[in-house]
C-alpha positions in Angstrom: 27.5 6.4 -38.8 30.0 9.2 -38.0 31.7 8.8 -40.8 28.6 8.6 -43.1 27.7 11.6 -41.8 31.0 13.3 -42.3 31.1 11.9 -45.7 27.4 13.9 -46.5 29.1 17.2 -44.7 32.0 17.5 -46.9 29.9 16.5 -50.5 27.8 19.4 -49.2 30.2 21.6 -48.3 32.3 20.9 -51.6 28.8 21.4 -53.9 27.9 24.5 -52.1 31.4 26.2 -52.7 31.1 25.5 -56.4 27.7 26.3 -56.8 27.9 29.7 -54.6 30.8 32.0 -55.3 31.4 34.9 -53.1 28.6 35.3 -49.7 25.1 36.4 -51.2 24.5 40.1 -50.1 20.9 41.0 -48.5 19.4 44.7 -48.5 16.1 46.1 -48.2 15.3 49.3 -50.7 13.6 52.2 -49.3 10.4 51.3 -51.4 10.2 47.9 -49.0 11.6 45.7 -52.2 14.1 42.6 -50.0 16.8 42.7 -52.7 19.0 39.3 -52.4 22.3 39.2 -54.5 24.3 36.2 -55.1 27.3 36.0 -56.8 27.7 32.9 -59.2 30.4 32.6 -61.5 30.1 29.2 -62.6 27.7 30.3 -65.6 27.5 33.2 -67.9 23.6 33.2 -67.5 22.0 35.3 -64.9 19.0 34.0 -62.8 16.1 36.6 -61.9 13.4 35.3 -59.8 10.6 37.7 -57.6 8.2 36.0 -55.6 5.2 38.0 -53.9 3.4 37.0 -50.4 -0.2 37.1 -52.0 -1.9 33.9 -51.1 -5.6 32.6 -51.9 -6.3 34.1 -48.5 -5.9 37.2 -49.8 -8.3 36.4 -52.6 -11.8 38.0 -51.9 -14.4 35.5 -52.6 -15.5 37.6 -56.0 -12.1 37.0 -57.3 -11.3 33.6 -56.3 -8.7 33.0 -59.0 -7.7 36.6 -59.4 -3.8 35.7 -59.0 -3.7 32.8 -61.7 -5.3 35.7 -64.1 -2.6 38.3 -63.2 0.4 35.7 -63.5 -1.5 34.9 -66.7 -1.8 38.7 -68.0 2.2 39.0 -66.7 3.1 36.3 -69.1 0.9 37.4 -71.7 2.4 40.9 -71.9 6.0 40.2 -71.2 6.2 37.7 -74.5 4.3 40.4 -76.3 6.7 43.2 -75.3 10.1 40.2 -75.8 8.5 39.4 -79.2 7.9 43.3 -80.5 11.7 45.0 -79.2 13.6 41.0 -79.8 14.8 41.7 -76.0 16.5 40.4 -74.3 17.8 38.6 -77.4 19.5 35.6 -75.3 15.6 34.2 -75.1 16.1 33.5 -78.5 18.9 31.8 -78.7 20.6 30.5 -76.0 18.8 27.2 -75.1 20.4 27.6 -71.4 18.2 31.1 -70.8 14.8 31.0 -71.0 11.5 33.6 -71.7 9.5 34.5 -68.7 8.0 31.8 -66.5 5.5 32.4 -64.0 3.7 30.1 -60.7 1.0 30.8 -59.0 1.3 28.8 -55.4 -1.8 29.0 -52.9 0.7 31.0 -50.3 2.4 33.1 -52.9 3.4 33.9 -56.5 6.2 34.2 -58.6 8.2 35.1 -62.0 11.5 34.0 -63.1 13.6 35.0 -66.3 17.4 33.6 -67.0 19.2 35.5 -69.7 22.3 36.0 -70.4 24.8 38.2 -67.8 25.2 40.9 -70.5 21.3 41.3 -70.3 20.9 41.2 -66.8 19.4 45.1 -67.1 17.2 44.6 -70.0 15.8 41.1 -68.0 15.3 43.3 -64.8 13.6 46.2 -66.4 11.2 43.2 -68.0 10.5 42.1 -64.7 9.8 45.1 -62.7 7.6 46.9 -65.7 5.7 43.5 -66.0 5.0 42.3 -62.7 4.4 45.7 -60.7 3.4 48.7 -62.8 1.6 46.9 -66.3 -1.7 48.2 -66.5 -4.6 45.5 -67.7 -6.4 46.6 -70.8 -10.1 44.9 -71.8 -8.2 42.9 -74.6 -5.5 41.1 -72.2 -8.0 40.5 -69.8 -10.8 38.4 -71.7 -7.6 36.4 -73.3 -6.2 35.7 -70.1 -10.1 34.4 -68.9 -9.8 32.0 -71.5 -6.4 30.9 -71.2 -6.9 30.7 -66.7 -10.8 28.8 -67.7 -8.8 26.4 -70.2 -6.2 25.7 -67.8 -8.9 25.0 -64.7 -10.2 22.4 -67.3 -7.6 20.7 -68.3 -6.4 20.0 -64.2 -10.0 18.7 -63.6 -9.7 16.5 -66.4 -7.2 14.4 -64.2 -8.8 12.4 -61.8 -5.7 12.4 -59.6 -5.7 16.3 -59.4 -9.2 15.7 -58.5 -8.2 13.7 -55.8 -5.4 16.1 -54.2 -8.3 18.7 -55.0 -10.3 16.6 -51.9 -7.9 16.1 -49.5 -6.7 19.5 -49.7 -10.1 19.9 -48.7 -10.0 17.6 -46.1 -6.7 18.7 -44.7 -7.5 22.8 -44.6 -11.7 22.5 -43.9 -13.5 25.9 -44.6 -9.8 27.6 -45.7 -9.0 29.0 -48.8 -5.9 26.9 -48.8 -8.5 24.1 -50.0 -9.9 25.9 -52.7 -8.9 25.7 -56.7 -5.8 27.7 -57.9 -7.6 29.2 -60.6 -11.0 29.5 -58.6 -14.1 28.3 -60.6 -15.4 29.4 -64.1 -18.4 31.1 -62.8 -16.1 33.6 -60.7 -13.9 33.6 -63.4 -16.1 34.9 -66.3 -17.5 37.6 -63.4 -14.3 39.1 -62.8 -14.4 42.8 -63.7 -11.3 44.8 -65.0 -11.7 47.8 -62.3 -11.8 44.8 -59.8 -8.7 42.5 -60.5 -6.9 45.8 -61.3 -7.6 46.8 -58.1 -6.6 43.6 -56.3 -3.7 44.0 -58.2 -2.5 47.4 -57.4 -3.1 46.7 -53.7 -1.5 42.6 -53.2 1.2 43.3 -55.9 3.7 45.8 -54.1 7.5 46.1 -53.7 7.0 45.5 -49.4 5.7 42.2 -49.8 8.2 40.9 -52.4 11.6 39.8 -52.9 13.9 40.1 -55.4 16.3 37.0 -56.2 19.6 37.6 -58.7 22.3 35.0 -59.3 24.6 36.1 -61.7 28.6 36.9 -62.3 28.5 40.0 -61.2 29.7 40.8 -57.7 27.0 41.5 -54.9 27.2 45.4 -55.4 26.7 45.7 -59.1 23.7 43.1 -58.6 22.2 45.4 -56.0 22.8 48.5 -58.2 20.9 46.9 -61.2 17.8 45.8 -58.9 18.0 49.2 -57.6 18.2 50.8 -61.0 15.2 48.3 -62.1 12.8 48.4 -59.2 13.5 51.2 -56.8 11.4 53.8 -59.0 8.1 51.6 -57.5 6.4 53.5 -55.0 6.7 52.5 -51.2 3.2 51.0 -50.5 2.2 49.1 -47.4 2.4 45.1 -47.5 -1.5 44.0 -47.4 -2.2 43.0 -44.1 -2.3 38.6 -43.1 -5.8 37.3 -43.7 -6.9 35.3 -40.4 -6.8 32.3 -41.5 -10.2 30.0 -40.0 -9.1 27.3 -38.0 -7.8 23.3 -39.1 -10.4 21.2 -38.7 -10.2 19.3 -34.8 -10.4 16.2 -36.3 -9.9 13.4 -39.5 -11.5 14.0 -42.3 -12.7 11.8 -45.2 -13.6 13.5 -48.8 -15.1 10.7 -51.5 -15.6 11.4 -55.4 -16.0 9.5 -58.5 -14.4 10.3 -61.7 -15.6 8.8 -65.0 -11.8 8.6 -66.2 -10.4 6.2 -63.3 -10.2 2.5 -64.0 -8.3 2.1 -60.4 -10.1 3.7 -57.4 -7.3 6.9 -56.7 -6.3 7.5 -52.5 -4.7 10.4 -50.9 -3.9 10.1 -47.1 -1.9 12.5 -45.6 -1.2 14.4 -41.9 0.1 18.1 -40.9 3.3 19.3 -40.5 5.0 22.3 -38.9 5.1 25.4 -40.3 8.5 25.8 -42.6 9.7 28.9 -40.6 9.9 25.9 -37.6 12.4 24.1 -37.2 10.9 20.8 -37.0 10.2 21.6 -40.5 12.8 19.6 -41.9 12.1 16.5 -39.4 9.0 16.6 -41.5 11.0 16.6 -45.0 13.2 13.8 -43.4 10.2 11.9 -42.7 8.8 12.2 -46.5 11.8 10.5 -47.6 12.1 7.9 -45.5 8.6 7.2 -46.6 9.3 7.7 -50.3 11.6 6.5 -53.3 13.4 3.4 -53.6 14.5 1.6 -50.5 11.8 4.0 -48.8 9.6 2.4 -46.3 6.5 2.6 -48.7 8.5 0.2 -51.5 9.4 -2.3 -49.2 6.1 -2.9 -47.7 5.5 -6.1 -50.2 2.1 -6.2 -48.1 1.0 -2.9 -48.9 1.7 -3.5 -52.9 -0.4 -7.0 -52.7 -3.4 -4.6 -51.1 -3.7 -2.9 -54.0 -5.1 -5.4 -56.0 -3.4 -4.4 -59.1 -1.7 -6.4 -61.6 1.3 -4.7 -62.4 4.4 -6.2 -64.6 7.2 -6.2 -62.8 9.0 -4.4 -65.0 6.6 -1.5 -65.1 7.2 -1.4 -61.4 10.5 1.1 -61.5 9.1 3.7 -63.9 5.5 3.8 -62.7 5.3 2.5 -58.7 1.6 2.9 -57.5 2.6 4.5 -54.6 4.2 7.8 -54.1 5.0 10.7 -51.4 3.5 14.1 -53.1 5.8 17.1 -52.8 5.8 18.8 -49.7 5.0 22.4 -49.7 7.0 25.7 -48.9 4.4 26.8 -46.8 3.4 28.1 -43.6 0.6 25.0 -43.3 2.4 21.8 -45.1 1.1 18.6 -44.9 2.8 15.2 -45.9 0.4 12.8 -47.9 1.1 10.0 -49.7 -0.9 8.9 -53.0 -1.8 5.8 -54.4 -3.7 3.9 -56.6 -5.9 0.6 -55.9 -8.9 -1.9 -56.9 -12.4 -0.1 -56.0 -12.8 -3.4 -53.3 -9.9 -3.0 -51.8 -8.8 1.2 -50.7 -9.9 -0.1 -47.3 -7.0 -2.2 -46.7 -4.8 0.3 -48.3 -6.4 3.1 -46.1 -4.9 1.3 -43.2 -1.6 -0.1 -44.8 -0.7 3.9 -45.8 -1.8 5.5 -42.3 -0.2 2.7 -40.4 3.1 3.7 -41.6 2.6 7.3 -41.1 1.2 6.3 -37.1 3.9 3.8 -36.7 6.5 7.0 -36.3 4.6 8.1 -33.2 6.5 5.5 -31.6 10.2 5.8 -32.8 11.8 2.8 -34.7 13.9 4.8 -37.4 17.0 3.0 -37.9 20.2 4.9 -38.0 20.6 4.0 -41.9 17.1 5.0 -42.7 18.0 7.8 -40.6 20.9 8.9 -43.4 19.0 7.7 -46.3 16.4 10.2 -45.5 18.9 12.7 -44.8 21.1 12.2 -47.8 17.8 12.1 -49.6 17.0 15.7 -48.3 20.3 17.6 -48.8 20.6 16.2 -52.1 16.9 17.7 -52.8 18.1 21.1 -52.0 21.4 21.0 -53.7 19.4 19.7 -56.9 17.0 23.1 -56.6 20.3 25.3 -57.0 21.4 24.1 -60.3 20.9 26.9 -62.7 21.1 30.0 -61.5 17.5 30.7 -62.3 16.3 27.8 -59.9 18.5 28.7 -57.9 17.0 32.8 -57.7 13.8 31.4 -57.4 15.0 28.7 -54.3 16.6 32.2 -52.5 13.4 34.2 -52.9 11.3 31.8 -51.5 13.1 31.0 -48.6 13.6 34.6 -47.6 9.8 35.3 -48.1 9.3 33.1 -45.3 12.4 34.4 -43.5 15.0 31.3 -44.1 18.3 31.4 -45.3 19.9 30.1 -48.5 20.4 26.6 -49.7 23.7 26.0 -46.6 21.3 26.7 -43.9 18.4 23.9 -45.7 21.5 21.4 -45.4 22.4 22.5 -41.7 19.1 22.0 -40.6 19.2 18.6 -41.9 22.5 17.9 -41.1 21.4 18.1 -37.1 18.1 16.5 -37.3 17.6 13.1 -35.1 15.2 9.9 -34.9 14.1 11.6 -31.8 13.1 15.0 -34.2 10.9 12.7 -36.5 9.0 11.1 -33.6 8.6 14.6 -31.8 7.1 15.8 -34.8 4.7 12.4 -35.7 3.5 13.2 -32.1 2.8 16.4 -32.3 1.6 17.1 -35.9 0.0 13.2 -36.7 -3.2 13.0 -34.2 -5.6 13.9 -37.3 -4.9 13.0 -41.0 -7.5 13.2 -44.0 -8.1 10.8 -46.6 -9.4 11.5 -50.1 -11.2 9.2 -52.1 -11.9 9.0 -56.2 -13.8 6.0 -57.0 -14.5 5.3 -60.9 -17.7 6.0 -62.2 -20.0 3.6 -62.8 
């Protein structure tokens, strides 16, 4: 196993040398902007990323869905500036760059532009005009309503999104955390101008953000261009946490029906620690050696036989019933598992999915699942620092929750144990919550 394990150590090492460039360079502006540089000379395109710590917490209840309409408006206006001055030009034309992308997460929000190094400036002025100081006109807002309405539609078309939609539910209880991304089409044709404006003005400041760069330019220059960019915002004070209502004490079961299912759709899933702890990445272990092919979830024959599907073979390895959802950069994740059964039989798959998730209260990892989970992991992070624009955007978020870069993701798992997964199946696994879409009949 030791030399397994020293084999994974020097891949990492080796991919994180060649992927980094000179140390990445961390300073904080004196308007409260966290300003990360990182040095990359292994493309000519520059990655921009800022992310912002507004959650649905900090969504009033009149403007559930207020965030998804400004990341909306921000995309709205920066392709309408882009297409009217033709800058920055490499948006055009190099397929490696890319126009403005935005996410709206339920603990935060983001924008990312990669263009090329010699537009680093133009791509940083786009950024900090668009996100902070744009102001909403009557126009942009009742074609972002549309656009954030059409969008709610089309997710609740899915069944399955319906189906994460309850257990996220049944995971947070009373918690905005549950809630829809987008809030609801009532709140959303309600939304006033002078109100989301507002909300804006207030969630959307330079203290509660950071500022990602990856780009061949050394850290200074990188700084001195987000400076140049952003430091003109005004110092405004971060919005305070929301208090956040309490987890529910105990399991919960959420049941729907959908009129597009044939197969009955299952979520089951338990807490995990908070991804500023470090058990945090005991928890990411444990997803994979759930998930994937060799995973524990594959090779329970029994637990593909409860589903009561008939599934060809050979559909098996592009489609598997069966999967572990993303877990979360978030300060309450949760590891659930989804699958798809018969109607008569989510009983029996109930059990067969929590069973697994129980049976690591009680130890049993074996040391290769042990560093296929691990390997599984580290190669998860080094995937999300590719281009330099995932990689901006992998930076930002980390250091909104106060973690380090991509070297101290592959520490972390690097020291984790079979003891670490049991601690945290103990400690995080005494409640789960199920979700249920049956088809309509």
């Amino acid at each position: 196993m030791r030399n397994i394990r020293a084999g994974l150590i020097t891949l990492a090492a080796l991919t994180l040398a060649a992927a980094h460039g000179a140390p990445v360079a961390r300073t904080e502006l004196p308007n409260g902007l966290t300003v990360i540089a990182a040095p990359a000379d292994a493309s000519r395109i520059a990655g921009i990323a800022v992310v912002i710590g507004s959650s649905m917490a900090d969504e009033p209840e009149g403007l559930r869905g207020a965030r998804a309409m400004l990341q909306q408006l921000i995309v709205l206006n920066a392709h309408e500036q882009i297409d009217e001055q033709r800058t920055p030009v490499s948006s055009f034309i190099n397929a490696l760059s890319s126009g403005l992308a935005v996410n709206t997460d339920w603990e935060f929000v983001e924008a990312a532009l990669a263009v090329h190094e010699d537009e680093l400036d133009v791509g940083l002025q786009l950024l900090a005009d668009q996100v902070f100081s744009a102001q909403i006109t009557q126009e942009q807002l009742d074609e972002a309503r549309e656009l954030v309405k059409r969008g709610y539609d089309i997710s609740h078309e899915s069944p399955v999104q319906d189906t994460f939609d309850l257990f996220r539910r049944g995971i947070y209880g009373p918690d905005p955390l549950g809630e829809s991304l987008q809030g609801d089409p009532e709140t959303i044709d309600a939304m006033t101008l002078e109100a989301l404006q507002a909300f804006r003005d207030a969630q959307y400041v330079a203290s509660d953000a950071v500022v990602c760069v990856v780009a061949p330019r050394s850290a200074e220059e990188i700084t001195a261009a987000v400076t140049a960019a952003f430091g003109a915002l005004p110092r405004l004070p971060a919005p305070p946490a929301s208090e956040a209502p309490a987890p529910p004490s105990g399991s919960r079961v959420e049941v729907g029906d959908a009129a597009g299912l044939v197969q009955a759709s299952m979520v089951v899933g338990v807490p995990l620690p908070p991804i500023d702890d470090p058990q945090y990445t005991a928890g990411e272990m444990i997803g994979q050696l759930l998930e994937g092919r060799g995973g524990r979830l594959r090779r329970d024959l029994s637990l593909l036989q409860a589903l009561g599907l008939a599934i060809p073979t050979r559909l098996l390895e592009q489609h598997y019933p069966i999967g572990v959802l993303p877990i979360a950069v978030s300060r309450q994740p949760f590891l659930a598992v989804h699958a798809l059964c018969s109607p008569n039989t989510i009983e029996q798959v109930r059990r067969g999915l929590l069973r697994h998730l129980l049976a690591l209260r009680t130890g049993g990892v074996t040391d290769a699942e042990l560093e296929r989970a691990r390997r599984r992991v580290i190669n998860g992070h080094l995937l999300a620092n590719q281009r330099p624009v995932d990689r901006a955007l992998y930076v930002a978020r980390r250091a909104l929750f106060g973690l380090g870069d991509v070297d101290q993701a592959v520490a972390a798992a690097q020291a984790v144990t079979a003891d670490d997964l049991t601690a945290v199946a103990e400690e995080y696994f005494g409640r789960h919550a199920v979700a249920v879409q049956m088809p309509a009949s």
